[in-house]
Structure formats: C-alpha cells, structure tokens
N, CA and C atoms of all chains as a GROMACS GRO file, in nm:
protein
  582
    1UNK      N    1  -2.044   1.436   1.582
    1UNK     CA    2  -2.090   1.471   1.448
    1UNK      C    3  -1.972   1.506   1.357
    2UNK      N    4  -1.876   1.620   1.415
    2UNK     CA    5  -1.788   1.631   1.329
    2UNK      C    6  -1.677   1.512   1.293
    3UNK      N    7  -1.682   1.457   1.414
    3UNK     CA    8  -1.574   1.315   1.419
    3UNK      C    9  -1.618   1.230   1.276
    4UNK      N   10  -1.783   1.212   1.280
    4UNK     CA   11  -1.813   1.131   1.196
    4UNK      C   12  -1.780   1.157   1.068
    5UNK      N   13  -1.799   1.310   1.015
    5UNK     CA   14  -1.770   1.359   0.928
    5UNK      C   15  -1.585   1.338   0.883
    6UNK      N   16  -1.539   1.355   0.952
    6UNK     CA   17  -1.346   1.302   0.969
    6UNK      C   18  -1.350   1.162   0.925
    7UNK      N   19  -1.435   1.081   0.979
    7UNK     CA   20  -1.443   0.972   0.932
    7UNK      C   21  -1.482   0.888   0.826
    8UNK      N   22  -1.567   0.944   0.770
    8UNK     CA   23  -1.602   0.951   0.660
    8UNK      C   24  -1.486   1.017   0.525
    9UNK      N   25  -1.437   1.102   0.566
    9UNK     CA   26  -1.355   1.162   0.454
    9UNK      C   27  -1.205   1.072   0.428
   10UNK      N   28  -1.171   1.008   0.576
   10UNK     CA   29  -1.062   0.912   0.555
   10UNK      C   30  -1.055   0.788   0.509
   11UNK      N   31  -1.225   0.746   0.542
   11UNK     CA   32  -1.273   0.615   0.443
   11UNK      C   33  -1.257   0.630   0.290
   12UNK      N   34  -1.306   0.773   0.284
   12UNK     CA   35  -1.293   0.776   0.075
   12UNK      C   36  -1.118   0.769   0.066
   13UNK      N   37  -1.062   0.831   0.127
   13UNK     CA   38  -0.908   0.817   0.102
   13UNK      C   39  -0.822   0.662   0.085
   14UNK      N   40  -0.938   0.633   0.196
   14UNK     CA   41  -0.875   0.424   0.190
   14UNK      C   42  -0.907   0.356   0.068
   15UNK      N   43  -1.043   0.379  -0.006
   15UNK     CA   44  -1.095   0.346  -0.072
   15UNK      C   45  -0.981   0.389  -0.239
   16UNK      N   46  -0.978   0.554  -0.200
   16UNK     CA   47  -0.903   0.573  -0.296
   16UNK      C   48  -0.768   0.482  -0.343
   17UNK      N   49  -0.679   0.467  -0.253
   17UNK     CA   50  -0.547   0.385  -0.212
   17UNK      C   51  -0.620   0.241  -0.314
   18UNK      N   52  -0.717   0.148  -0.234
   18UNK     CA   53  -0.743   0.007  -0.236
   18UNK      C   54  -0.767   0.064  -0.414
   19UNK      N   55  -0.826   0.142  -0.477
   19UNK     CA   56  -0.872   0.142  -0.603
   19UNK      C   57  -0.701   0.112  -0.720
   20UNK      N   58  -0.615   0.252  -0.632
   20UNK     CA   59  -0.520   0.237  -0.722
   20UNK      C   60  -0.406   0.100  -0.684
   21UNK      N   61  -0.488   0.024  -0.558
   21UNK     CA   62  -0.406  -0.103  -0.545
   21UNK      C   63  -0.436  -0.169  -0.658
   22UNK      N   64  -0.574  -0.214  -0.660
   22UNK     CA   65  -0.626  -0.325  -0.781
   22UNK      C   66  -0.615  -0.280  -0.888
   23UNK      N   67  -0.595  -0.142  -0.986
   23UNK     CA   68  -0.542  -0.077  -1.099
   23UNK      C   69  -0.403  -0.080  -1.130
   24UNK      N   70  -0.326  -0.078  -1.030
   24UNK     CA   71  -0.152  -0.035  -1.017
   24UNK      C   72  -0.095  -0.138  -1.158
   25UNK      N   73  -0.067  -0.074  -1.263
   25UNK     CA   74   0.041  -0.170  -1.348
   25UNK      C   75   0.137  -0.262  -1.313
   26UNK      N   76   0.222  -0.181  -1.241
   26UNK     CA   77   0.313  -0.294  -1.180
   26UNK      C   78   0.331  -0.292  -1.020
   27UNK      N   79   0.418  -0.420  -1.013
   27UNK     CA   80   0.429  -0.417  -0.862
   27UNK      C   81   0.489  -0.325  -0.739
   28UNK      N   82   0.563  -0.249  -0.850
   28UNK     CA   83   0.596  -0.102  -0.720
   28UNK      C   84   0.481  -0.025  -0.676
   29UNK      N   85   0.364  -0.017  -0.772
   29UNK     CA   86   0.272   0.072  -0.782
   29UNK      C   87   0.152   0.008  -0.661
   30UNK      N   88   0.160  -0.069  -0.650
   30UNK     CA   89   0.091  -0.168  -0.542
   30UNK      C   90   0.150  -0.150  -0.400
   31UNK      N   91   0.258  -0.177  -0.414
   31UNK     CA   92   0.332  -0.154  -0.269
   31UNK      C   93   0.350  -0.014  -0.234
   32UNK      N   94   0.321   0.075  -0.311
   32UNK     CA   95   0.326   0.256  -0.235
   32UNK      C   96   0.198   0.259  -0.227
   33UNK      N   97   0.094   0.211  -0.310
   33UNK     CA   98  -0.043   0.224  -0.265
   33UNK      C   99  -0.062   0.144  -0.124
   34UNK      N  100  -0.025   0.055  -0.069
   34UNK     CA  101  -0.033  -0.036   0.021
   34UNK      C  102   0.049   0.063   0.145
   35UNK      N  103   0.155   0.090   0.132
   35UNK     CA  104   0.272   0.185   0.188
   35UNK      C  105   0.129   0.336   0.253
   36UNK      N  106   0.072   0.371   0.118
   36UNK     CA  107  -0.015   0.508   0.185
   36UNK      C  108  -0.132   0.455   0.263
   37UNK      N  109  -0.198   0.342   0.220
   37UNK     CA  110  -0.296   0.329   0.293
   37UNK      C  111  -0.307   0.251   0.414
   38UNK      N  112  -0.190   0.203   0.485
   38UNK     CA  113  -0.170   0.201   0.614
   38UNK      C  114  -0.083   0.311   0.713
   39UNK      N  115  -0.047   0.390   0.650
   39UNK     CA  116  -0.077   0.554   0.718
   39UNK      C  117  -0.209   0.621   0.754
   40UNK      N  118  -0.283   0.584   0.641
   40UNK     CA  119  -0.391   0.648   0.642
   40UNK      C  120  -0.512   0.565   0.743
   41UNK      N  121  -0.475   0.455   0.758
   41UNK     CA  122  -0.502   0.361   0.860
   41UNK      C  123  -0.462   0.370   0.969
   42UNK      N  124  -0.329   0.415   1.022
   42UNK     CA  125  -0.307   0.442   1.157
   42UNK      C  126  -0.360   0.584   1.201
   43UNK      N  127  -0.379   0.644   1.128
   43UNK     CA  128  -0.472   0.782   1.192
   43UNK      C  129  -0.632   0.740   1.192
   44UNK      N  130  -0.667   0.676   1.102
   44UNK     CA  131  -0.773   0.677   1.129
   44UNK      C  132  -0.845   0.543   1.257
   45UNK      N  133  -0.782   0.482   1.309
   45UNK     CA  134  -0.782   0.408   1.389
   45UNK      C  135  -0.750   0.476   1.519
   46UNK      N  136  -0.701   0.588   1.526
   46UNK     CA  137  -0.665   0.656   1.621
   46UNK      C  138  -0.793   0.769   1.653
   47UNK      N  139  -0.858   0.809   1.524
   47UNK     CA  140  -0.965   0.853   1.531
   47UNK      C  141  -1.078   0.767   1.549
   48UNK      N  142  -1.081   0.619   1.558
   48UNK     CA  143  -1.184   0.569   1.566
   48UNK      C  144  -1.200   0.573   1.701
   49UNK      N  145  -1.091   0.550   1.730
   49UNK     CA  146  -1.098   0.539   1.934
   49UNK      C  147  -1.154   0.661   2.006
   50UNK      N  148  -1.099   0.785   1.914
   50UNK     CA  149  -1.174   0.907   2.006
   50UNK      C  150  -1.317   0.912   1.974
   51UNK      N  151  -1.391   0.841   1.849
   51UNK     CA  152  -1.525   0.882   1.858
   51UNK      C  153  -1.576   0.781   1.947
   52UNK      N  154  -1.536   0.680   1.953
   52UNK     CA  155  -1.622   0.587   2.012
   52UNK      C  156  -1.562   0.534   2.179
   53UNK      N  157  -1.470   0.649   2.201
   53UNK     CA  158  -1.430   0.660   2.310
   53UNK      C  159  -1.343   0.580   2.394
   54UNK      N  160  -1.325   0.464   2.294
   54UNK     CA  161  -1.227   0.330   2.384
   54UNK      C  162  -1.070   0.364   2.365
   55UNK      N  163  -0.950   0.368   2.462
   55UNK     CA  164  -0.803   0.352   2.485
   55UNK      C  165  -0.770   0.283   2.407
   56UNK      N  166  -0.820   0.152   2.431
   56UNK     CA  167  -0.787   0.062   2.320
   56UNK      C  168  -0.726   0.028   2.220
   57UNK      N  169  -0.764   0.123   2.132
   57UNK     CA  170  -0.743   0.136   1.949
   57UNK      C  171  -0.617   0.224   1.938
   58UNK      N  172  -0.548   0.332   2.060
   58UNK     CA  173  -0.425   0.385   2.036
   58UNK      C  174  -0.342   0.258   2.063
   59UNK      N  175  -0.338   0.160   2.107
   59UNK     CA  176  -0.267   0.044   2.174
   59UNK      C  177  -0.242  -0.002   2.006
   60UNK      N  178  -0.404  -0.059   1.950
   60UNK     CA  179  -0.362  -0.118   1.801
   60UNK      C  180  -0.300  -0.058   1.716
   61UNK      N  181  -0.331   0.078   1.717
   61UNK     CA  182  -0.273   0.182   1.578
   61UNK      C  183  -0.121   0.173   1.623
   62UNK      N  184  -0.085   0.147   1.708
   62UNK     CA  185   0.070   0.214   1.749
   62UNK      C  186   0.114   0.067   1.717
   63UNK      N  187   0.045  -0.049   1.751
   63UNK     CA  188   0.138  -0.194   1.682
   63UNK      C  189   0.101  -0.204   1.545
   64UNK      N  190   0.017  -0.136   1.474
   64UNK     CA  191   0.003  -0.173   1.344
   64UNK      C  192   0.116  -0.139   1.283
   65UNK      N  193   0.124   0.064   1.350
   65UNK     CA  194   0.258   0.141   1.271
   65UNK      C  195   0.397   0.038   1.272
   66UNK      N  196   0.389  -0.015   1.386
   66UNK     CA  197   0.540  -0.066   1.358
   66UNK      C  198   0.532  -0.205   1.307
   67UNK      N  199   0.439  -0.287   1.333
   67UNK     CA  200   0.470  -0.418   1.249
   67UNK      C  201   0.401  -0.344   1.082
   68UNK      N  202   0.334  -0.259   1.014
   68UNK     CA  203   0.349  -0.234   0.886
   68UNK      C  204   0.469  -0.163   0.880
   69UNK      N  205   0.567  -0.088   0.951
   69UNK     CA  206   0.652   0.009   0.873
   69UNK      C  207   0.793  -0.148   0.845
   70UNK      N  208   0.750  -0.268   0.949
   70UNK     CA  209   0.854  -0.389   0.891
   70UNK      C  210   0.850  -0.444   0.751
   71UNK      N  211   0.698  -0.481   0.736
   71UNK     CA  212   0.642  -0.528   0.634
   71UNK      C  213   0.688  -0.451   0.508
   72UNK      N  214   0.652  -0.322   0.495
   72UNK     CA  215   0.706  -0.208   0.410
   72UNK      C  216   0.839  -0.240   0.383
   73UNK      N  217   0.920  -0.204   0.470
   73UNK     CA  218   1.051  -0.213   0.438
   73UNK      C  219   1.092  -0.424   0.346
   74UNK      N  220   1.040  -0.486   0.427
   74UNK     CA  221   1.089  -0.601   0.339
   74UNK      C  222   0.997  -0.634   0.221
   75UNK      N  223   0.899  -0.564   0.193
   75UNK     CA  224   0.834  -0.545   0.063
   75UNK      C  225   0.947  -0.554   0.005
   76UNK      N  226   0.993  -0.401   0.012
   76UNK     CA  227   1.074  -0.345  -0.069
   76UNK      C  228   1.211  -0.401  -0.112
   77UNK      N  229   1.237  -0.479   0.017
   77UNK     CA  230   1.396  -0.539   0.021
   77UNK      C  231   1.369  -0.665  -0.166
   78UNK      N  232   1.235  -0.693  -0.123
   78UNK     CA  233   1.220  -0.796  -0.184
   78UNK      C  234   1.230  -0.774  -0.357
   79UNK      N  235   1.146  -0.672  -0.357
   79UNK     CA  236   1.142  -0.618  -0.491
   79UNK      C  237   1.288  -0.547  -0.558
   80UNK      N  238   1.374  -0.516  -0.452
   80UNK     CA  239   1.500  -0.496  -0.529
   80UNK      C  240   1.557  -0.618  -0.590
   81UNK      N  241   1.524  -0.773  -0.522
   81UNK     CA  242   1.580  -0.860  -0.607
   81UNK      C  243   1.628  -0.955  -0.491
   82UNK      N  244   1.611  -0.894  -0.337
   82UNK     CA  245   1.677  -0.960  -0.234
   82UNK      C  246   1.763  -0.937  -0.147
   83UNK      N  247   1.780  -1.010  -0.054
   83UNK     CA  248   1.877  -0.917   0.048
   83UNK      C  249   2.009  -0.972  -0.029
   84UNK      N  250   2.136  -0.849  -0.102
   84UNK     CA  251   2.290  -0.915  -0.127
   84UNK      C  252   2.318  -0.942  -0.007
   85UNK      N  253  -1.603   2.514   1.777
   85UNK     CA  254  -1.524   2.446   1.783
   85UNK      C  255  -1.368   2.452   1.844
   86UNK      N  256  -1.324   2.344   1.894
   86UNK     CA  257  -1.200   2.416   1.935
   86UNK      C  258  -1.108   2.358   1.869
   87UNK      N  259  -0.915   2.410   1.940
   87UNK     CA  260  -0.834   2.410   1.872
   87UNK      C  261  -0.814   2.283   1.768
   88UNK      N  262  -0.863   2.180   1.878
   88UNK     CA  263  -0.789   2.022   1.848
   88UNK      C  264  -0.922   1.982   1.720
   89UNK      N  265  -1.004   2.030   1.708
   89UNK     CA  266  -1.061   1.999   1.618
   89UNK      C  267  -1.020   2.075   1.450
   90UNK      N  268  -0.998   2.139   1.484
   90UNK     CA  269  -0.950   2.273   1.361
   90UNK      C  270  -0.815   2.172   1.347
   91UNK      N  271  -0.707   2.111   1.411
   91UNK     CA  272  -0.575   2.074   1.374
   91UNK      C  273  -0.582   1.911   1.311
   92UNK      N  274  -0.702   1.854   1.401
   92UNK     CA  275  -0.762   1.717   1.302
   92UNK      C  276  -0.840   1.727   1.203
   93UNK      N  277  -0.921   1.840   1.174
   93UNK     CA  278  -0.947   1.862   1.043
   93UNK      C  279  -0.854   1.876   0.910
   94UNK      N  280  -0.777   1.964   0.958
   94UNK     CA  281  -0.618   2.010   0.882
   94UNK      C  282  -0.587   1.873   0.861
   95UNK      N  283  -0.537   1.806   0.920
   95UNK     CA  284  -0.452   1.656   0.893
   95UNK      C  285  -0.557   1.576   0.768
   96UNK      N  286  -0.722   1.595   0.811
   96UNK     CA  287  -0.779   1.467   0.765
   96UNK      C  288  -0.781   1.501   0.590
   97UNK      N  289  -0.783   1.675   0.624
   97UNK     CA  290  -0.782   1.716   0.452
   97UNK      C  291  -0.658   1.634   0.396
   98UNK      N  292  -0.547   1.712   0.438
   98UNK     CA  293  -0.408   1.621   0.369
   98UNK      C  294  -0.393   1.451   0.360
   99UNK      N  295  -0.453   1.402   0.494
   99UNK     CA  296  -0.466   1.226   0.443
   99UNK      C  297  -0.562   1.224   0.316
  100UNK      N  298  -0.639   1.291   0.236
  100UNK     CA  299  -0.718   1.251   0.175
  100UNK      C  300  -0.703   1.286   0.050
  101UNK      N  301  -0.584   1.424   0.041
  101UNK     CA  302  -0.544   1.472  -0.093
  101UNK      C  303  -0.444   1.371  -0.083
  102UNK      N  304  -0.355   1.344   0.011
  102UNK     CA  305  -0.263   1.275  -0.037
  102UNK      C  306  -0.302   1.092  -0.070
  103UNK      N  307  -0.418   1.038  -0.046
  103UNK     CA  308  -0.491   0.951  -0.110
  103UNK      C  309  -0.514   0.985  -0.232
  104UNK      N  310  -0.568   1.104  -0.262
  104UNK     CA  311  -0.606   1.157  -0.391
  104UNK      C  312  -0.470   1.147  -0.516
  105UNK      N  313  -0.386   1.202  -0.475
  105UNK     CA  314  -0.274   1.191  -0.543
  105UNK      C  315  -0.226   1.067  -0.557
  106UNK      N  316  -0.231   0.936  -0.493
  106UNK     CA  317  -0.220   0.806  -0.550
  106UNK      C  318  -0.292   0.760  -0.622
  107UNK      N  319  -0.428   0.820  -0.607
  107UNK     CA  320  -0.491   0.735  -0.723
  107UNK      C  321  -0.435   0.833  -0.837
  108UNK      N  322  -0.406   0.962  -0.874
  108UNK     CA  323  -0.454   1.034  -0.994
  108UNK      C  324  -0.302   1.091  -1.064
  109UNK      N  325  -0.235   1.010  -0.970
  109UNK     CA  326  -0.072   1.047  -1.068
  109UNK      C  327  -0.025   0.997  -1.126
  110UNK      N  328   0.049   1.005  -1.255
  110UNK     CA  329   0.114   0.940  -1.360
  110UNK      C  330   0.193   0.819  -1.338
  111UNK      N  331   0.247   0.828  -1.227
  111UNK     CA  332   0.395   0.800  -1.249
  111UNK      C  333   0.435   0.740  -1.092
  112UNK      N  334   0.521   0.605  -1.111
  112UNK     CA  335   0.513   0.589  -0.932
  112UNK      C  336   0.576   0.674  -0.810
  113UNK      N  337   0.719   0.735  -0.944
  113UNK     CA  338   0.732   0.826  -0.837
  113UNK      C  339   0.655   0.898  -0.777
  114UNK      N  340   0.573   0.968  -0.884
  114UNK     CA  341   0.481   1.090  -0.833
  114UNK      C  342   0.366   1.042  -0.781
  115UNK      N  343   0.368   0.941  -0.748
  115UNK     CA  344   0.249   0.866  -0.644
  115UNK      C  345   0.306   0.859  -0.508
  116UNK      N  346   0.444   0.804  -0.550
  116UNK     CA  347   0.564   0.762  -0.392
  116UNK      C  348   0.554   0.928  -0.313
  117UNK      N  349   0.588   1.064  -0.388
  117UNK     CA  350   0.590   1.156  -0.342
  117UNK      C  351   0.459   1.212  -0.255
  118UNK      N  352   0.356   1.182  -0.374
  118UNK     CA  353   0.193   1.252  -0.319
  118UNK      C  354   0.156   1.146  -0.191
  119UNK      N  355   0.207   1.038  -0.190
  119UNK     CA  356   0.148   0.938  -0.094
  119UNK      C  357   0.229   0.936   0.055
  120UNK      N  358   0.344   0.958   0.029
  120UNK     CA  359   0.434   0.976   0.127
  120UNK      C  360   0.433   1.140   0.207
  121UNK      N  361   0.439   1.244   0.141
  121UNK     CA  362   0.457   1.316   0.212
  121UNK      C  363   0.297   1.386   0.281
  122UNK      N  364   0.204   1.379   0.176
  122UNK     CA  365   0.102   1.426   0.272
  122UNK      C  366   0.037   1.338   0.317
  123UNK      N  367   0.050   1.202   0.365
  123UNK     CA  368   0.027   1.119   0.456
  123UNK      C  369   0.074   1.153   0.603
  124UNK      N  370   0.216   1.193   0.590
  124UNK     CA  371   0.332   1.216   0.696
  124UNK      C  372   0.252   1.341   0.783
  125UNK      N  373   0.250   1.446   0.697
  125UNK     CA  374   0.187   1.566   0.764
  125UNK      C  375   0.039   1.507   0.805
  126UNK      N  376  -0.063   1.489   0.757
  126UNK     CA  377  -0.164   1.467   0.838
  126UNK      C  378  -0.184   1.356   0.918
  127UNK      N  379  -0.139   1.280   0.904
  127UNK     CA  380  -0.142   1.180   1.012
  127UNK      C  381  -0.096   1.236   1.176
  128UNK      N  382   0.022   1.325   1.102
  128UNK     CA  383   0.063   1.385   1.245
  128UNK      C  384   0.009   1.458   1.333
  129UNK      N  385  -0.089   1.547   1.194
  129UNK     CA  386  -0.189   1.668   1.278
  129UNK      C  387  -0.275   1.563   1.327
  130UNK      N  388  -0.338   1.474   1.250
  130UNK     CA  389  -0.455   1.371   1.305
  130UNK      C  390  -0.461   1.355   1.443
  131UNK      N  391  -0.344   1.272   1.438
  131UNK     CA  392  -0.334   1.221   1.556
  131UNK      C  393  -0.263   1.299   1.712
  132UNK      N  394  -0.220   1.412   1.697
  132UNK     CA  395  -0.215   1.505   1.760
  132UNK      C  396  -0.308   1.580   1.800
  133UNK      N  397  -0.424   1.618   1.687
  133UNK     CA  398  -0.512   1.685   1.703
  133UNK      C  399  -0.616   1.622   1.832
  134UNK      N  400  -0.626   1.457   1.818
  134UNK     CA  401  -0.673   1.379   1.895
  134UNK      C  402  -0.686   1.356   2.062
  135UNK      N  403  -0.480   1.397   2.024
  135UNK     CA  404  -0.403   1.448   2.191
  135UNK      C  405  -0.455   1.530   2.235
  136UNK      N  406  -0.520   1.674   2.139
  136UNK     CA  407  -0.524   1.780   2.196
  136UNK      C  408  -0.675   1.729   2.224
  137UNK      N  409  -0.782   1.699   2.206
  137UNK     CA  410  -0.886   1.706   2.206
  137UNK      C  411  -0.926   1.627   2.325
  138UNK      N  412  -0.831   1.494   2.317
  138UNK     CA  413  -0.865   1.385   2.510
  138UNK      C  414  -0.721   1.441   2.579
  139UNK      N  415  -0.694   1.530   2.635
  139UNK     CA  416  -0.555   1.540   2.707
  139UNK      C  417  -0.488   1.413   2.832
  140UNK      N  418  -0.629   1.355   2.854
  140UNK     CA  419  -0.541   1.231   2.885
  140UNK      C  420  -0.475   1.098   2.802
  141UNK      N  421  -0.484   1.118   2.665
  141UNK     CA  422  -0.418   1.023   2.556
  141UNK      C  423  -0.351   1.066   2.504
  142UNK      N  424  -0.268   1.235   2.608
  142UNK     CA  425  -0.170   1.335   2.488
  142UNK      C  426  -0.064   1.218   2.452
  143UNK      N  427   0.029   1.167   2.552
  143UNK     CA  428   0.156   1.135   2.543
  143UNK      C  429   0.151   0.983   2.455
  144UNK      N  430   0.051   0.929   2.494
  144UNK     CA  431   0.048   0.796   2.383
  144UNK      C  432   0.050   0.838   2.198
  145UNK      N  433  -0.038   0.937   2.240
  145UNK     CA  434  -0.079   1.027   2.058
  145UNK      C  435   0.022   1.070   2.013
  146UNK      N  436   0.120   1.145   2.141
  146UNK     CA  437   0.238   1.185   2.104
  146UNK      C  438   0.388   1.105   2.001
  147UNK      N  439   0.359   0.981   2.080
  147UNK     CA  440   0.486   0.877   2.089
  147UNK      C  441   0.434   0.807   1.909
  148UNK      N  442   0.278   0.809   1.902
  148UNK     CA  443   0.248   0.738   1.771
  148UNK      C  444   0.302   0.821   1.650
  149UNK      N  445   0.289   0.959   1.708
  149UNK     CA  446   0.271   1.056   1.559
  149UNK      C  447   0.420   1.094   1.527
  150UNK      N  448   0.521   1.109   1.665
  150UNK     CA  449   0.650   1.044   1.656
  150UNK      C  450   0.661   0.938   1.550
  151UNK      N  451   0.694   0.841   1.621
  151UNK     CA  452   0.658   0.705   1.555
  151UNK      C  453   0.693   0.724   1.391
  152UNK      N  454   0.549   0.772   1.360
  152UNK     CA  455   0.520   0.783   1.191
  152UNK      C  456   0.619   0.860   1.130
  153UNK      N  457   0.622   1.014   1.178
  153UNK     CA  458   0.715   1.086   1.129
  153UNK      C  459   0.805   1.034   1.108
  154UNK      N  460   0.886   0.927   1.165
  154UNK     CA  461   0.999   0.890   1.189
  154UNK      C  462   1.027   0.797   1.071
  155UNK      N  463   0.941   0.663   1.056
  155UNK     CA  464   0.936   0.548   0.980
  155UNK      C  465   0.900   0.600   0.857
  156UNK      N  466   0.786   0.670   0.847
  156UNK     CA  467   0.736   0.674   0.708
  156UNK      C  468   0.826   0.744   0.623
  157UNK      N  469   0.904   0.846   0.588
  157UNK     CA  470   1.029   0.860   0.520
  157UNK      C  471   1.152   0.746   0.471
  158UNK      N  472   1.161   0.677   0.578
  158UNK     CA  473   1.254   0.533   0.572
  158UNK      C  474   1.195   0.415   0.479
  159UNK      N  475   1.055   0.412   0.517
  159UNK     CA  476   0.978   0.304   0.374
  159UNK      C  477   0.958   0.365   0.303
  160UNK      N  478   0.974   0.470   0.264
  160UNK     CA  479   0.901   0.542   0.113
  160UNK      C  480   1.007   0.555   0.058
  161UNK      N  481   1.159   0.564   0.132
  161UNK     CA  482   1.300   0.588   0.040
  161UNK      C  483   1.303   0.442   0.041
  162UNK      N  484   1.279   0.323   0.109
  162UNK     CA  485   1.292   0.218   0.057
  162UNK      C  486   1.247   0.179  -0.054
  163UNK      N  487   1.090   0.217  -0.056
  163UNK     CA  488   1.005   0.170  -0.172
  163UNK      C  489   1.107   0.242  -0.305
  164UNK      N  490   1.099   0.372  -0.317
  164UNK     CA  491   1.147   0.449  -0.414
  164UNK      C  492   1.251   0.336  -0.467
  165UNK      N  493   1.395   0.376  -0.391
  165UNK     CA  494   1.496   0.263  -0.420
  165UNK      C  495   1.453   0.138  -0.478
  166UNK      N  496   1.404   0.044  -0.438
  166UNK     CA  497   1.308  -0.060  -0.492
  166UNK      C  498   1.282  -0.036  -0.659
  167UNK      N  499   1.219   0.062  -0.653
  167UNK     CA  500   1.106   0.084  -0.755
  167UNK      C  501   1.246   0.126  -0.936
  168UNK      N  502   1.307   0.215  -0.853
  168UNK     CA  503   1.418   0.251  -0.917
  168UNK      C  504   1.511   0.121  -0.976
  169UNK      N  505   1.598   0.053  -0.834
  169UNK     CA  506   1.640  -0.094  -0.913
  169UNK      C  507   1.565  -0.191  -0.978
  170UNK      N  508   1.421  -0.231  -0.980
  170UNK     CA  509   1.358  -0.300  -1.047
  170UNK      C  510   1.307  -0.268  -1.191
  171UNK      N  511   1.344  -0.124  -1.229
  171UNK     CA  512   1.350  -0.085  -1.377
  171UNK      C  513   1.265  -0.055  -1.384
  172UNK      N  514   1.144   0.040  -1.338
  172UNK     CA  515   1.028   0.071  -1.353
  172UNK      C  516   1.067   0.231  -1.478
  173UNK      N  517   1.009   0.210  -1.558
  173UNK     CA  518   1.053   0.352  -1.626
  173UNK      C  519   0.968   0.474  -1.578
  174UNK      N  520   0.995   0.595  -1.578
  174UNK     CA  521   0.922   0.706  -1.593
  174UNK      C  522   0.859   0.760  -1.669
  175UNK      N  523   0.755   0.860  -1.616
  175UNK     CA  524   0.624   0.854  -1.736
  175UNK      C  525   0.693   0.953  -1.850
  176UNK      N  526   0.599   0.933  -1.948
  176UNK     CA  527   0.634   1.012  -2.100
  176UNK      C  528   0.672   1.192  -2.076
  177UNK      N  529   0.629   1.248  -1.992
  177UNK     CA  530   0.667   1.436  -1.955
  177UNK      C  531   0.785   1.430  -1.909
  178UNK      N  532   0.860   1.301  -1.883
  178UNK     CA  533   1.004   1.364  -1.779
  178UNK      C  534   1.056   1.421  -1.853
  179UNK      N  535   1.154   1.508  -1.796
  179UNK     CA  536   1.237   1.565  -1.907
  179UNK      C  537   1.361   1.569  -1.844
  180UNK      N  538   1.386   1.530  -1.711
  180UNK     CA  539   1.550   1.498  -1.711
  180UNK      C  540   1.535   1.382  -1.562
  181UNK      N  541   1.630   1.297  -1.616
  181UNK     CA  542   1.623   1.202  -1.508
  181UNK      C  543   1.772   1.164  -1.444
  182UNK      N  544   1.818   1.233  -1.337
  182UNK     CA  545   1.944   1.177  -1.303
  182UNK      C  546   1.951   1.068  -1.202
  183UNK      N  547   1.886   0.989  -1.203
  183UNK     CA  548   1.903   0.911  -1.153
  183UNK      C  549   1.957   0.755  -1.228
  184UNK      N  550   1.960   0.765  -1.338
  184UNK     CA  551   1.994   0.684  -1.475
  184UNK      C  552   2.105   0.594  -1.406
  185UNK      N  553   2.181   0.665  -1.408
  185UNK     CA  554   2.337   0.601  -1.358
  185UNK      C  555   2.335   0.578  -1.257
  186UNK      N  556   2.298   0.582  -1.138
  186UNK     CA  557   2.272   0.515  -0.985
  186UNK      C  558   2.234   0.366  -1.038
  187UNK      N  559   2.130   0.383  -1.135
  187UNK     CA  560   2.054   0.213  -1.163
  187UNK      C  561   2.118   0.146  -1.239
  188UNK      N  562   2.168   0.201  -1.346
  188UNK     CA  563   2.258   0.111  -1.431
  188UNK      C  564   2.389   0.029  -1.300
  189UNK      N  565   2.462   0.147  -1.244
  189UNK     CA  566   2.567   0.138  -1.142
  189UNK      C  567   2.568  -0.022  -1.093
  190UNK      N  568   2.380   0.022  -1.021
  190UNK     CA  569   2.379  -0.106  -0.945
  190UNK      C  570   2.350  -0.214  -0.971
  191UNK      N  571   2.274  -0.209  -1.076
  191UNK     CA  572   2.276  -0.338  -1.202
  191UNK      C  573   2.391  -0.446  -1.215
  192UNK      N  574   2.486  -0.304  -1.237
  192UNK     CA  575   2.647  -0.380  -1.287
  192UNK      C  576   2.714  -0.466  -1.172
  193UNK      N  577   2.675  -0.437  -1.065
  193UNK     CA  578   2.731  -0.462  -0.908
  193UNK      C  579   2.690  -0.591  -0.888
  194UNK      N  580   2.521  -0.591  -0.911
  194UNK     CA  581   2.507  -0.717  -0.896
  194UNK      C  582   2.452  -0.826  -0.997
   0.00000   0.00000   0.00000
C-alpha cells in the first residue's frame, strides 16, 4: 500500500520532467529535463521491483544508470559544438 | 512502519520536489541545480531505503545508489558547461554573473 503510494508520487515527478521536456525553450532546457528524469527513473524502477517483488528490475535500473549517464554526457559534448 | 520505509519515503519526497523544481524554475541553471541535486539525494535514500527494506538486495542497492552519486554530478557539470558555451543567457533577476569570461574565453579558443 505504501509502496503504491511511493509510486504514485514518482510518476507525477516523471510527468513533471516530460511536461518541462515538451515546454523547454531551448535545447539545454530539454537535455537537464531528460538528465532529471532518468534519475528519477532509476529509483523508481528500483522501487518497482520491490513492490512487485522481482530481482530483475535492480539488474535494469543499474544498466539504464550507466548507459543514460553515457548518453548524458555526449548530449552534452554535442551541444558544446563537438568534440575539439 | 519501519526504518527502510521512513528513509524511502524521505528520498521519494526529494525526487519529486526536485521534479518540481524543473518544471517551475526560471532559468536553466536553476533547473540544472533543482534537478541535479535533489535527484542525487533521493534517489540515494530511494534506493537504499529499498536495501534496507529486502536485506537480501542490500549490496546490489548499494553499488546502484553508489553508482548515481557518483555520475550524476559529472552530467549535470557537463550539461551546465554545455549550456554555458552554447550562449544560453540568464534569466532577467540575475544580478551578477561571473561566469561571463570563462564563455567569451572559450569562444575565442575555438
């Protein structure tokens, strides 16, 4: 019950993120919204596994963190203009 | 209720203000800041709290919330940097910005 409730409160947070994705003026503003809401995605994937009880989902959350914290970083490489 | 629930509660508040603060801040820095740092903290309690709650998934929970702590500072000074050389201006309240000359600097460089 309470799990569900956790779960629920991290969905409005995703939601929040995806809102100021599709609003963001420019393209930095997109990529930190994108940047928070796969944080907010690896916890909550980590919480999905304890409510519903499967190992599993710590296996995915832990490859998401590191193939998004790549992605992140060459976002960013990109938006400076490129690798000199 | 017990401990591990009280310490994943703690986390899920901060993932959600610090959602909150991306949507409702001016400015990208002050989105990069609200999004980055209380992401960092609750994710950690989150997923710790999780450890504490199945003690046989401590050390995997452990190594993830590691993990984050670790990376998420490194993309958010990336993004920042980014955001900074691509000329994004700051919102209309700043009132002192030293970072001016770092960007021009690197402008000139390349």
């Amino acid at each position: 019950m309470i799990g569900t409730i956790y779960l629920v409160i991290i969905g409005l947070g995703v939601v929040l993120c995806v809102l100021r994705m599709m609003r963001g003026p420019t393209a930095p503003d997109r990529a930190v919204a994108l940047d928070t809401a796969v944080t907010v995605t690896t916890a909550l994937l980590v919480l999905i596994g304890f409510v519903l009880n499967r190992y599993v989902y710590l296996d995915v959350s832990l490859v998401y963190a590191v193939l998004t914290f790549v992605g992140s970083v060459a976002i960013a490489r990109y938006l400076e203009g490129g690798i000199p | 209720m017990s401990v591990g629930w009280w310490v994943t509660g703690f986390g899920v508040i901060f993932l959600f203000l610090g959602s909150l603060g991306v949507y409702r801040m001016p400015d990208v820095y002050n989105r990069l800041q609200a999004g980055t740092k209380c992401t960092t903290l609750g994710a950690f309690c989150t997923i710790l709290g999780v450890g504490i709650l199945q003690p046989s998934w401590f050390w995997t929970c452990l190594i993830i919330a590691v993990f984050v702590l670790l990376t998420n500072p490194i993309s958010s000074h990336a993004l920042g940097r980014a955001s900074c050389l691509s000329g994004v201006s700051l919102c209309e309240k700043t009132k002192v910005n030293q970072s001016e000359d770092f960007c021009k600097e690197e402008e000139d460089d390349s």
